[in-house]
C-alpha positions as CSV (number, residue, x, y, z in Angstrom):
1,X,-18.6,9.6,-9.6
2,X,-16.3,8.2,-7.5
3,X,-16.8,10.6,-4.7
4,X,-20.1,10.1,-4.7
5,X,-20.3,6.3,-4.2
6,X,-18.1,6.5,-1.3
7,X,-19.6,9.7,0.2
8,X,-21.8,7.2,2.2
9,X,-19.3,5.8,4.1
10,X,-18.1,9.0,5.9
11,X,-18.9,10.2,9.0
12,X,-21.7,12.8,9.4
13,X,-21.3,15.7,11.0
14,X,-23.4,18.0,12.8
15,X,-22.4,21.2,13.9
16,X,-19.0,20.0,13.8
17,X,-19.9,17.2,16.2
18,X,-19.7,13.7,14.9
19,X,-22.4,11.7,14.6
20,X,-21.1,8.5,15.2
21,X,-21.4,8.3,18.4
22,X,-25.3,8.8,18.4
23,X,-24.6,5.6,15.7
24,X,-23.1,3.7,18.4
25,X,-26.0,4.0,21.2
26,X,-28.9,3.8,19.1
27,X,-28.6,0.0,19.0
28,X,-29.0,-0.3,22.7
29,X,-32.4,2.0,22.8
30,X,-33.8,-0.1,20.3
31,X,-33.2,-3.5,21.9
32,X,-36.0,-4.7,24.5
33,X,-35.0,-5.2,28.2
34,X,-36.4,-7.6,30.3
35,X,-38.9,-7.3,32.8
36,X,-40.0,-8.3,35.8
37,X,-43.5,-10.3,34.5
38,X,-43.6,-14.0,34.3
39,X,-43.9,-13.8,30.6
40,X,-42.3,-12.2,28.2
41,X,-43.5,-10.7,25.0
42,X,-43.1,-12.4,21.8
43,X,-40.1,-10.5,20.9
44,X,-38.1,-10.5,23.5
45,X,-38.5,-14.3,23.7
46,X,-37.4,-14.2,20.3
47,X,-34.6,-12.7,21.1
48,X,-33.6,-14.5,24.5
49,X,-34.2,-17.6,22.1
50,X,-31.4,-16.1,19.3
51,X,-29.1,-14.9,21.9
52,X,-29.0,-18.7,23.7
53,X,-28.9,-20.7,20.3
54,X,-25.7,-18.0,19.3
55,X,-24.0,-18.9,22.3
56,X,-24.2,-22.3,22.7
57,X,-22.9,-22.2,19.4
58,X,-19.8,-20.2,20.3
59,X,-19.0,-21.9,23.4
60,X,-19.0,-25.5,22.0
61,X,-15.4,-25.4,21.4
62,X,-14.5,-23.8,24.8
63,X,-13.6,-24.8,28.3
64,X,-15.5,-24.2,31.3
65,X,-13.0,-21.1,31.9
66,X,-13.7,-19.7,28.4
67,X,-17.4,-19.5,29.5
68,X,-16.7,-16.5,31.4
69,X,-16.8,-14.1,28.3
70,X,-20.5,-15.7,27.3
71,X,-22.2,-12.2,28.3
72,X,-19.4,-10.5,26.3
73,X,-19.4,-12.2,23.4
74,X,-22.8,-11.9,23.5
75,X,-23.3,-8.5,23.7
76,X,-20.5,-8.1,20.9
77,X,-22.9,-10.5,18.6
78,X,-25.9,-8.3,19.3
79,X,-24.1,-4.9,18.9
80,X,-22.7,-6.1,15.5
81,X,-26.0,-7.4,14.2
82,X,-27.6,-4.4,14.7
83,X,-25.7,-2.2,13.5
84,X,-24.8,-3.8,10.1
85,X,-29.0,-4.5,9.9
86,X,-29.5,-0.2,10.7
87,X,-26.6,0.7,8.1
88,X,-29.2,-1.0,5.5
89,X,-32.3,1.3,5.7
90,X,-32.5,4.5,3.7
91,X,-30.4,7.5,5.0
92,X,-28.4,6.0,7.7
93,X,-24.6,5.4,8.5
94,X,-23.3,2.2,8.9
95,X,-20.1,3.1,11.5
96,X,-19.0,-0.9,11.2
97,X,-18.0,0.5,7.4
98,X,-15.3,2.3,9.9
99,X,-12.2,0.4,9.7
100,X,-11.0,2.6,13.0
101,X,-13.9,1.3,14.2
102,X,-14.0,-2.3,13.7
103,X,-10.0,-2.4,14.5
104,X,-11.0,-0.4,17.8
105,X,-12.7,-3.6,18.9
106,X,-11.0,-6.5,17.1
107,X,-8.0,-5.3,18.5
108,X,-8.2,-4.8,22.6
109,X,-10.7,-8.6,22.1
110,X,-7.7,-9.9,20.3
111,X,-5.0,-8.6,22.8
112,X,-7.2,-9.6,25.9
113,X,-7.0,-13.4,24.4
114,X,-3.7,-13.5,23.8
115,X,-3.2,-11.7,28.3
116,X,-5.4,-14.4,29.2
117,X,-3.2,-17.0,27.9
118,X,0.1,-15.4,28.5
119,X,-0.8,-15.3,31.9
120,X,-2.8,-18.5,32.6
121,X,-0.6,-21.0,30.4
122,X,2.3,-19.3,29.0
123,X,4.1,-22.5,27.9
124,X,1.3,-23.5,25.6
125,X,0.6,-19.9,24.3
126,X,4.4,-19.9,23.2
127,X,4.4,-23.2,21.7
128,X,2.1,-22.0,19.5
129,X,4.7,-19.9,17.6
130,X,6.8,-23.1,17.3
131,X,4.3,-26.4,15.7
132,X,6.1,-29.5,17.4
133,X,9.1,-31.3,15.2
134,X,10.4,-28.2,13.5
135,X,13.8,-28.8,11.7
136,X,16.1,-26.8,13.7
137,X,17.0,-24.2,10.8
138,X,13.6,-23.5,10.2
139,X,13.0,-22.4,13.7
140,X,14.2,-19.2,13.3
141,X,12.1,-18.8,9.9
142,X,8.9,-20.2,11.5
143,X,9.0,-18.3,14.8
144,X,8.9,-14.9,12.5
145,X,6.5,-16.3,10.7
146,X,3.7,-16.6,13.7
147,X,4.1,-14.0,14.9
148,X,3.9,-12.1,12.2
149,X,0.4,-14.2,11.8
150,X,-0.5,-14.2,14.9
151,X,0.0,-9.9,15.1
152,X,-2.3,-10.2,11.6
153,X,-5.5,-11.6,13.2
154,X,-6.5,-8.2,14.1
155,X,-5.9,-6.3,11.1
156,X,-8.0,-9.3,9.5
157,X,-10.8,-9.3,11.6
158,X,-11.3,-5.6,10.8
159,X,-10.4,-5.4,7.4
160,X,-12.5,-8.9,7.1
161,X,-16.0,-7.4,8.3
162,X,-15.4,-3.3,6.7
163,X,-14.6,-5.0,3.0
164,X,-17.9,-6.8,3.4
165,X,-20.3,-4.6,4.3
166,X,-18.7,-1.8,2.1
167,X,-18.6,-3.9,-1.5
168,X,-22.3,-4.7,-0.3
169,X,-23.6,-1.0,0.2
170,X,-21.8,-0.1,-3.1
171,X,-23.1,-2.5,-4.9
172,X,-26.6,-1.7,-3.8
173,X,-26.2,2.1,-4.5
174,X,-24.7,0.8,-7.6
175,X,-27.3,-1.5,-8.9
176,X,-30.2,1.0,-7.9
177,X,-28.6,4.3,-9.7
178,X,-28.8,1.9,-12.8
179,X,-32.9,0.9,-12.2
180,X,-33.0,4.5,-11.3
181,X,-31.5,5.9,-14.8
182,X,-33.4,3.0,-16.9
183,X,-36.5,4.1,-15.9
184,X,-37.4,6.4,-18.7
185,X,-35.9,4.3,-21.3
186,X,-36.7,0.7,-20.9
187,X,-38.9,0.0,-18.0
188,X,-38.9,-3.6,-18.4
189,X,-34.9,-3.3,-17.6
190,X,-35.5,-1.2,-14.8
191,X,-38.0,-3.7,-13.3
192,X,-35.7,-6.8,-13.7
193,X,-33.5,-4.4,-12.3
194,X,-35.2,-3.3,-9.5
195,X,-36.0,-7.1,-8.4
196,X,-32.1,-7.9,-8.7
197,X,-31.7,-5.1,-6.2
198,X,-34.2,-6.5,-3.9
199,X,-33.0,-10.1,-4.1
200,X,-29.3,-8.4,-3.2
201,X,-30.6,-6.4,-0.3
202,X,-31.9,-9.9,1.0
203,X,-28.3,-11.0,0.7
204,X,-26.8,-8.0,2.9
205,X,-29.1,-8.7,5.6
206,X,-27.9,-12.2,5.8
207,X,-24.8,-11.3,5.2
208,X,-25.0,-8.2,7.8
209,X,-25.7,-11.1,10.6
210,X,-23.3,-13.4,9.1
211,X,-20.3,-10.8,8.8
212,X,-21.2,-10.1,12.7
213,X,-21.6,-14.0,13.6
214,X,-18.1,-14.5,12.1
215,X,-16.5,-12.0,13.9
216,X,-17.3,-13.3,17.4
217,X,-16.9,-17.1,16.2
218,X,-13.6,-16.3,15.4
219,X,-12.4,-14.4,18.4
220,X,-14.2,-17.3,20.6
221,X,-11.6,-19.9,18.2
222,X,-8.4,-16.9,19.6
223,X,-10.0,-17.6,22.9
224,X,-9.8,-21.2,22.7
225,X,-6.4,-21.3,22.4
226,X,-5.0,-19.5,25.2
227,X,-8.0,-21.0,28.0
């Protein structure tokens, strides 16, 4: 049984080619591009609407020199969303259930934050490690202690967004095996069931584009600290 719930999360293969990176650019194809016609459609003015309202509310807390990764950040926000949103429909793979994956980007977005303020304030970034009127035999103590927190942020971020979208897809396969087996004996179970199950996929979706709104939010707050 337990096999079988977490069969979904591994990578399909396909003539012993992986299929994850077909995963990975289908989000692009689906997304509109702009054109060249004085007005848009509805949808993709829907969209240039959700991407400006996403990053003005990412770059509130920056500088002027943080604004730089805007089309980044960005793009990060829209490749998150969609996939956690295509890892919901029936008989697809969710790679951001990866946690190579998700520490494949949380880690060189982390790293490049912490370059950026090595080499534009260095002072600053170091004081970090060091909060100002320290007793002098805890410096030692407290200096471990950062870093060691500050070398956690990109395990977390990872770990952060796979342990969410995973207990959310095993809960769903969870909740509809149960409607699925209640069926045949008590239909009215199956169909308070079945309602619980769509009132929970409701929650993943908002949870898919708040998992992936966290994520960026809270490498734009790592940004803000060494710009």
């Amino acid at each position: 049984m337990t096999l079988s719930l977490f069969d979904q999360f591994m990578s399909p293969e396909y003539l012993g080619i992986p299929l994850i990176t077909l995963a990975l650019t289908l989000p692009w194809v689906l997304l509109p591009t702009p054109t060249t016609r004085w007005v848009n459609n509805r949808f993709l003015t829907l969209q240039n609407w959700f991407i400006g309202r996403a990053i003005q509310q990412l770059l509130q807390p920056l500088s002027l020199g943080g604004h730089k990764w805007a089309l980044l950040l960005a793009s990060l926000t829209l490749f998150l969303i969609t996939m956690n949103m295509l890892g919901l429909l029936p008989y697809t793979f969710t790679p951001t259930t990866q946690l190579s994956l998700n520490l494949g980007l949380a880690i060189p977005l982390w790293l490049s934050t912490v370059i950026v303020g090595m080499r534009n304030q260095p002072t600053r970034s170091l004081g970090h490690l060091l909060p100002e009127g320290t007793p002098v035999p805890l410096i030692p103590v407290l200096i471990i202690i950062e870093t060691i927190s500050l070398f956690i942020r990109p395990l977390a971020l990872g770990v952060r967004l796979t342990a969410n979208l995973t207990a959310g897809h095993l809960l769903i396969q969870l909740i509809a095996t149960a409607a699925f087996v209640l069926l045949s004996s008590m239909p009215a179970v199956a169909a308070l069931t079945c309602t619980v199950l769509v009132l929970l996929t409701l929650l993943e979706v908002a949870v898919a584009m708040i998992q992936a709104y966290v994520f960026v939010l809270l490498l734009t707050l790592y940004l803000q600290e060494n710009v």
